[in-house]
PyMOL Python script that loads the backbone (N, CA, C, O; Angstrom):
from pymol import cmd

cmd.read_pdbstr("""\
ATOM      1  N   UNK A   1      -9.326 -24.445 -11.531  1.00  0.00           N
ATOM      2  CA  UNK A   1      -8.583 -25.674 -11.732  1.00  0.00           C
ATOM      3  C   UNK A   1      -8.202 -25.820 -13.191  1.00  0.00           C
ATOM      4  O   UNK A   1      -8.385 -25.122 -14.188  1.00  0.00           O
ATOM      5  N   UNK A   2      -7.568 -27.054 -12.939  1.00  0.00           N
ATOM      6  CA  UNK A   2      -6.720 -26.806 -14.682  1.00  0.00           C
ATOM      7  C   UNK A   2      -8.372 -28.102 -16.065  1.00  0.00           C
ATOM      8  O   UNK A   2      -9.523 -28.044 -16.497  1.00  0.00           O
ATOM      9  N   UNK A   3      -7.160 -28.956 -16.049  1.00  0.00           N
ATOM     10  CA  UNK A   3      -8.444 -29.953 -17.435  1.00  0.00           C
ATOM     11  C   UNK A   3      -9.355 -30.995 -16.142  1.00  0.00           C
ATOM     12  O   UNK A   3      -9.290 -31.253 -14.940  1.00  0.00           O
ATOM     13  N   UNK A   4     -10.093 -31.292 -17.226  1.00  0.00           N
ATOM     14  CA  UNK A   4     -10.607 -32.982 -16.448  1.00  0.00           C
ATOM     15  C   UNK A   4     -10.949 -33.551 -17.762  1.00  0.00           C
ATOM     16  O   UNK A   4     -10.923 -33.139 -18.922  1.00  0.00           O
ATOM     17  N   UNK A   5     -11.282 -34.649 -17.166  1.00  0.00           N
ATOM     18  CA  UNK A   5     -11.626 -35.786 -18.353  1.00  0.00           C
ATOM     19  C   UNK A   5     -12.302 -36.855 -17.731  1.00  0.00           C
ATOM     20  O   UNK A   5     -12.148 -37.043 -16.524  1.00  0.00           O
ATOM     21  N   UNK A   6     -13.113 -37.655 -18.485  1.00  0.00           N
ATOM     22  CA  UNK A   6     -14.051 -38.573 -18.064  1.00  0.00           C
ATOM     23  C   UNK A   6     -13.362 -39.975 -19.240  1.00  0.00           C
ATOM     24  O   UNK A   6     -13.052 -39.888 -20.429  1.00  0.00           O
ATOM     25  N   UNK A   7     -13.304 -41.440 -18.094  1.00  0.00           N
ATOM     26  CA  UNK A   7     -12.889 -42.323 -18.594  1.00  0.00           C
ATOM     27  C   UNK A   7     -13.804 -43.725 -18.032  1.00  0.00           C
ATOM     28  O   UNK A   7     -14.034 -44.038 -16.864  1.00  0.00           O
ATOM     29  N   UNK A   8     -14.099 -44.220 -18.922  1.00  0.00           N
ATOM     30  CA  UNK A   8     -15.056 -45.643 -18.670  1.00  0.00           C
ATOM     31  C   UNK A   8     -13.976 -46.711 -18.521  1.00  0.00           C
ATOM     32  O   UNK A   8     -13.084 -46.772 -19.368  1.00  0.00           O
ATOM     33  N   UNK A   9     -14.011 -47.669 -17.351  1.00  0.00           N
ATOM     34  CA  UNK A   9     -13.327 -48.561 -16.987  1.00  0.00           C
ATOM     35  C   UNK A   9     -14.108 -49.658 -16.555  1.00  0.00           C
ATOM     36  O   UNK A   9     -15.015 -49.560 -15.728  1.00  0.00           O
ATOM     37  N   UNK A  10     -13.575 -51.243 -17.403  1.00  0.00           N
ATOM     38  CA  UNK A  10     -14.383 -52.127 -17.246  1.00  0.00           C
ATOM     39  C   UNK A  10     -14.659 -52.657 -15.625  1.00  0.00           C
ATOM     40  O   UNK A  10     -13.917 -52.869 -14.666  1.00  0.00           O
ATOM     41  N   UNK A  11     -16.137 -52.750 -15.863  1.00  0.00           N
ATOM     42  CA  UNK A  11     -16.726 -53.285 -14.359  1.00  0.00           C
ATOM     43  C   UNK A  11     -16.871 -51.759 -12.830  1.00  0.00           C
ATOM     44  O   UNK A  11     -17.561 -51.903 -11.820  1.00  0.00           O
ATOM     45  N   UNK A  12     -15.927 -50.344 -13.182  1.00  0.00           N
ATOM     46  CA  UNK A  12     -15.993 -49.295 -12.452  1.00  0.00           C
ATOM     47  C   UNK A  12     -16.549 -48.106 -12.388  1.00  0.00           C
ATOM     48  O   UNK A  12     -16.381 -47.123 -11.667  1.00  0.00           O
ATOM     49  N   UNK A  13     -17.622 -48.511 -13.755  1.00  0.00           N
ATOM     50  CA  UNK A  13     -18.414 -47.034 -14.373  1.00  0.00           C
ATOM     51  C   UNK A  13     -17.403 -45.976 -14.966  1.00  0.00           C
ATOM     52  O   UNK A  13     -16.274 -46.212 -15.397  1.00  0.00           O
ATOM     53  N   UNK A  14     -17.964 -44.923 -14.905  1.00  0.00           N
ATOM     54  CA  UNK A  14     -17.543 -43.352 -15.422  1.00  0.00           C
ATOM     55  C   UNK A  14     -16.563 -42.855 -14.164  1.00  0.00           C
ATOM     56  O   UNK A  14     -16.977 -42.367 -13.112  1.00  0.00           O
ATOM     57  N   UNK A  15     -15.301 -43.071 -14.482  1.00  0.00           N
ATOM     58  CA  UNK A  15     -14.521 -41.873 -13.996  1.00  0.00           C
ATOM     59  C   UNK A  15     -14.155 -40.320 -14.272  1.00  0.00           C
ATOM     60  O   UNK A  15     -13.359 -40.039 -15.167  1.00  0.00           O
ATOM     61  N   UNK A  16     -14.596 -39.596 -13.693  1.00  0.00           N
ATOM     62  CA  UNK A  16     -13.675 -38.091 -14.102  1.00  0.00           C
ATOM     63  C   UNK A  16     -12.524 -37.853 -13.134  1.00  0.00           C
ATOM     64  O   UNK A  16     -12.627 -38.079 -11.928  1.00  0.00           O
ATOM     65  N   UNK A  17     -11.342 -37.354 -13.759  1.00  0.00           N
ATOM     66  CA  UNK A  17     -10.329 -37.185 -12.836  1.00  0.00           C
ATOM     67  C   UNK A  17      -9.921 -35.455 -13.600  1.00  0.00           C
ATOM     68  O   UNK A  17     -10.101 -35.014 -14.735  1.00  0.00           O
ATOM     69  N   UNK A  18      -9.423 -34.951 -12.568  1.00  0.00           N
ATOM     70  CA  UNK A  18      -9.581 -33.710 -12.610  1.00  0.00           C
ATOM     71  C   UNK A  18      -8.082 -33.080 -12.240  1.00  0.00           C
ATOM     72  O   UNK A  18      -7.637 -33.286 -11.111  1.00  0.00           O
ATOM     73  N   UNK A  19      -7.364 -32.363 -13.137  1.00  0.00           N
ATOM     74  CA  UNK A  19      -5.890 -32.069 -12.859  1.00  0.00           C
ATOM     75  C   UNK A  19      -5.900 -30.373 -12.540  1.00  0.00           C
ATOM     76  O   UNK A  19      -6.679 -29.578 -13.066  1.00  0.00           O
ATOM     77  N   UNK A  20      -5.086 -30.115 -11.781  1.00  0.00           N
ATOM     78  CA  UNK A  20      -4.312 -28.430 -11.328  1.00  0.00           C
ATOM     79  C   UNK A  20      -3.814 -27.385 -12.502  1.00  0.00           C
ATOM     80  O   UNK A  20      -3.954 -27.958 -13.583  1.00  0.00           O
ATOM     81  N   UNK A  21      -3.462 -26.505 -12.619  1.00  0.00           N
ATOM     82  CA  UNK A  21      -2.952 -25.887 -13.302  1.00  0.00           C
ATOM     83  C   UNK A  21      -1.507 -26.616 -13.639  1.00  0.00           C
ATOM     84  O   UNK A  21      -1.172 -26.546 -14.821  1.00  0.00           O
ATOM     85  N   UNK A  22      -0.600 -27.318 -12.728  1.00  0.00           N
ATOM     86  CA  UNK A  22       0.535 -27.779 -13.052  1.00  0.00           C
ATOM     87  C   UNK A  22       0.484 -29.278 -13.417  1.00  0.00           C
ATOM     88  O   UNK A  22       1.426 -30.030 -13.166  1.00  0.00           O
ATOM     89  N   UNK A  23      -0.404 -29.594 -13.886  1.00  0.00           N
ATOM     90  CA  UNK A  23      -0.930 -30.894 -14.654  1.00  0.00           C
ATOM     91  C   UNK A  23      -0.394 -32.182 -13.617  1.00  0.00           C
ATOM     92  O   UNK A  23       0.444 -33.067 -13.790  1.00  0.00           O
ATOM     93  N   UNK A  24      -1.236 -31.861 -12.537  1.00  0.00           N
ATOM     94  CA  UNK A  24      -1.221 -32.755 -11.575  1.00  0.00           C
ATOM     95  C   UNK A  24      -2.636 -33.202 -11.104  1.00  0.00           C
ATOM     96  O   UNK A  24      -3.610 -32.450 -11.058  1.00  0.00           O
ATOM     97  N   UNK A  25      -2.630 -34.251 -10.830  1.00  0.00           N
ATOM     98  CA  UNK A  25      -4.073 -35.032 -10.643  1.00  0.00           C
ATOM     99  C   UNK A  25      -4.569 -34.860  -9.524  1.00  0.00           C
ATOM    100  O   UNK A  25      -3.957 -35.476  -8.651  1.00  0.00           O
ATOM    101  N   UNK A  26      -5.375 -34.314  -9.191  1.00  0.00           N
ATOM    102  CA  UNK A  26      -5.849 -33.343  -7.874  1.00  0.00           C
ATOM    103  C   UNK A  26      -7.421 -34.101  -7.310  1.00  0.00           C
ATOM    104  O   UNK A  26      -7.810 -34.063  -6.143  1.00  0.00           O
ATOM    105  N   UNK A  27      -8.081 -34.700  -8.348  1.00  0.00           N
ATOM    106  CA  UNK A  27      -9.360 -35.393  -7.686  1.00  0.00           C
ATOM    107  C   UNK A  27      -9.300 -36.842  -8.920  1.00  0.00           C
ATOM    108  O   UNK A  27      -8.689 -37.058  -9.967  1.00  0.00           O
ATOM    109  N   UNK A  28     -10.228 -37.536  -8.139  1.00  0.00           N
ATOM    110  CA  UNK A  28     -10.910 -38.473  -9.022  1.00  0.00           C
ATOM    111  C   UNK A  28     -12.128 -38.618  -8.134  1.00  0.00           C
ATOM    112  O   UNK A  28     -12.307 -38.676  -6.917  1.00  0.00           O
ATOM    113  N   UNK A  29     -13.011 -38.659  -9.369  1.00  0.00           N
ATOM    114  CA  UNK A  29     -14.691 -39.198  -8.618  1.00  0.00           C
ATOM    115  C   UNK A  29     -15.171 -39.530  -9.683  1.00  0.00           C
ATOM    116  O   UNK A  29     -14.775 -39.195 -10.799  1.00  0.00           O
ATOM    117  N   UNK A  30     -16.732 -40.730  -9.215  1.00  0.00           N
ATOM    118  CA  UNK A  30     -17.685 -41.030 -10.304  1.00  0.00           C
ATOM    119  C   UNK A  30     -18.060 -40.276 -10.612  1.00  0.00           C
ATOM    120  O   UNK A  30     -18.139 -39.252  -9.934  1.00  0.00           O
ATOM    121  N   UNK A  31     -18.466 -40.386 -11.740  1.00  0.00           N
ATOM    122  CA  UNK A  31     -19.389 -38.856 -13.039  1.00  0.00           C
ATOM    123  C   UNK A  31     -21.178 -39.372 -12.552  1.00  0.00           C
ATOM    124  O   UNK A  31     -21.997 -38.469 -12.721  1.00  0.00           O
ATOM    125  N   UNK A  32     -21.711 -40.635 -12.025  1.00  0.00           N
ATOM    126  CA  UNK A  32     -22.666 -41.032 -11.610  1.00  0.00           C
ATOM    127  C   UNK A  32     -22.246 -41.546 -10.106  1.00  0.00           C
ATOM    128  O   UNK A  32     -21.843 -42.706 -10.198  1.00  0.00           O
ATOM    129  N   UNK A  33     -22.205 -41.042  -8.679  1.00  0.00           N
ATOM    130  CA  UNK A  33     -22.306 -42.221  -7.954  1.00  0.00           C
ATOM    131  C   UNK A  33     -23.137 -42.768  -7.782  1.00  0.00           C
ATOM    132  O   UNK A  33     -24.241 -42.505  -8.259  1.00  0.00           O
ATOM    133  N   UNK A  34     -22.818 -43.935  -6.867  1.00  0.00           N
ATOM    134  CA  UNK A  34     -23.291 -45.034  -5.979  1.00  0.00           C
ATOM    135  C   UNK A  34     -23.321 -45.250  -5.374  1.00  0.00           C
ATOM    136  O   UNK A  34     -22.245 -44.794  -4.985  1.00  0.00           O
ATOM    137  N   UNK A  35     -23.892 -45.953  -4.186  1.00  0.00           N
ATOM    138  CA  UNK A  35     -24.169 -46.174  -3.179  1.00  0.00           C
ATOM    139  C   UNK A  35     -22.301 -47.160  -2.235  1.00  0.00           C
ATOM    140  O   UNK A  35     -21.977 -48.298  -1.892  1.00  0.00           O
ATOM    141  N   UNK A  36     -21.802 -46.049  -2.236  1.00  0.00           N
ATOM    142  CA  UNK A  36     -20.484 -47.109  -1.713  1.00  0.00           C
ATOM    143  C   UNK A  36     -19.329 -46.591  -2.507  1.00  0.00           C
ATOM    144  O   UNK A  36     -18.185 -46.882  -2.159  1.00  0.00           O
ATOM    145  N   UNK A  37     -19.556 -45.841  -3.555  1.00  0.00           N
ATOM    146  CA  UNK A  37     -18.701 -44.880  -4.455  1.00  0.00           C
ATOM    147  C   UNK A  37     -17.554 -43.729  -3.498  1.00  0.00           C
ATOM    148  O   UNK A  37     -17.844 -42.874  -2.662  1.00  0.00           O
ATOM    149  N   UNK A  38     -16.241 -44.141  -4.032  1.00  0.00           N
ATOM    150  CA  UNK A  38     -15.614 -42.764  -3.255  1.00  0.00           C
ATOM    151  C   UNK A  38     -15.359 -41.964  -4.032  1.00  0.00           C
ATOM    152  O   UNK A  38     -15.440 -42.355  -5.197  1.00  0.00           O
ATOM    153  N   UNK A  39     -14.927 -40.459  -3.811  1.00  0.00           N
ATOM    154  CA  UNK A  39     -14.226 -39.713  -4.133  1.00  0.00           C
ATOM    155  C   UNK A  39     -12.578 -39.335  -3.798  1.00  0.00           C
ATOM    156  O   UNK A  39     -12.462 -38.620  -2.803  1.00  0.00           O
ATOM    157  N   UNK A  40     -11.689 -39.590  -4.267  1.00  0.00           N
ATOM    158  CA  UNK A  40     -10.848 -39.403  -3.566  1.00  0.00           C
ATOM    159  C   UNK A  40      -9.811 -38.072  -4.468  1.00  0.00           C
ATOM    160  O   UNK A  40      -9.794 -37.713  -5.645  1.00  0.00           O
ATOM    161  N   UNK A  41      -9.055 -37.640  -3.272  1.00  0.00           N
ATOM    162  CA  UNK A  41      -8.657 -35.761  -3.750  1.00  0.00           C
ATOM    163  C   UNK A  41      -7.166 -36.178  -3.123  1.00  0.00           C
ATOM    164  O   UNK A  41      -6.985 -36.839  -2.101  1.00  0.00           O
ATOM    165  N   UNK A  42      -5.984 -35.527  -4.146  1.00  0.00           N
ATOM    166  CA  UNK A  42      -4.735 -35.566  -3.658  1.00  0.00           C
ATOM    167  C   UNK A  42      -4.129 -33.953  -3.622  1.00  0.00           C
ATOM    168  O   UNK A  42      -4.359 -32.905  -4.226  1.00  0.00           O
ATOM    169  N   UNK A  43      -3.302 -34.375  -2.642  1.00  0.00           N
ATOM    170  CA  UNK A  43      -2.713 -32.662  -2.383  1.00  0.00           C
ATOM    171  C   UNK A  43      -1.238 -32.890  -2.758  1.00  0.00           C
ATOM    172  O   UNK A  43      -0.876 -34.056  -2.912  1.00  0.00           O
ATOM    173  N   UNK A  44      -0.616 -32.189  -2.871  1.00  0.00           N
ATOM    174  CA  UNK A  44       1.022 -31.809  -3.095  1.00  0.00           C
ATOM    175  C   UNK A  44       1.202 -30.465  -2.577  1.00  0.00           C
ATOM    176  O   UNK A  44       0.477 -29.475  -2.488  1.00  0.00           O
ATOM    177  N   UNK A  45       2.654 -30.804  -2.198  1.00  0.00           N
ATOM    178  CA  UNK A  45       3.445 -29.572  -1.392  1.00  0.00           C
ATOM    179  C   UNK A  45       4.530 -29.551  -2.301  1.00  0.00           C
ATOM    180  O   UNK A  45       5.456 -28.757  -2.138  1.00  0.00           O
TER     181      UNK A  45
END
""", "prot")
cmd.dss("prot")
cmd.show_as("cartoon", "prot")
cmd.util.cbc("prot")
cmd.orient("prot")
């Protein structure tokens, strides 16, 4: 996979979001979950 990066957002904890080789945003998830925490993953065609 290509970069990621981790971003603190008030009241949502630690995000990392995680981009492709063609600098497209391919996941986001907590860097800690929780109980009720998603992960969510995007695809492109």
């Amino acid at each position: 996979m290509g970069d990621e990066e981790e971003e603190r957002a008030a009241g949502c904890g630690t995000m990392t979001y995680v981009w492709n080789a063609e600098n497209r945003l391919v996941e986001a998830l907590p860097t800690s979950p929780a109980s009720g925490d998603v992960m969510v993953r995007f695809a492109y065609d």
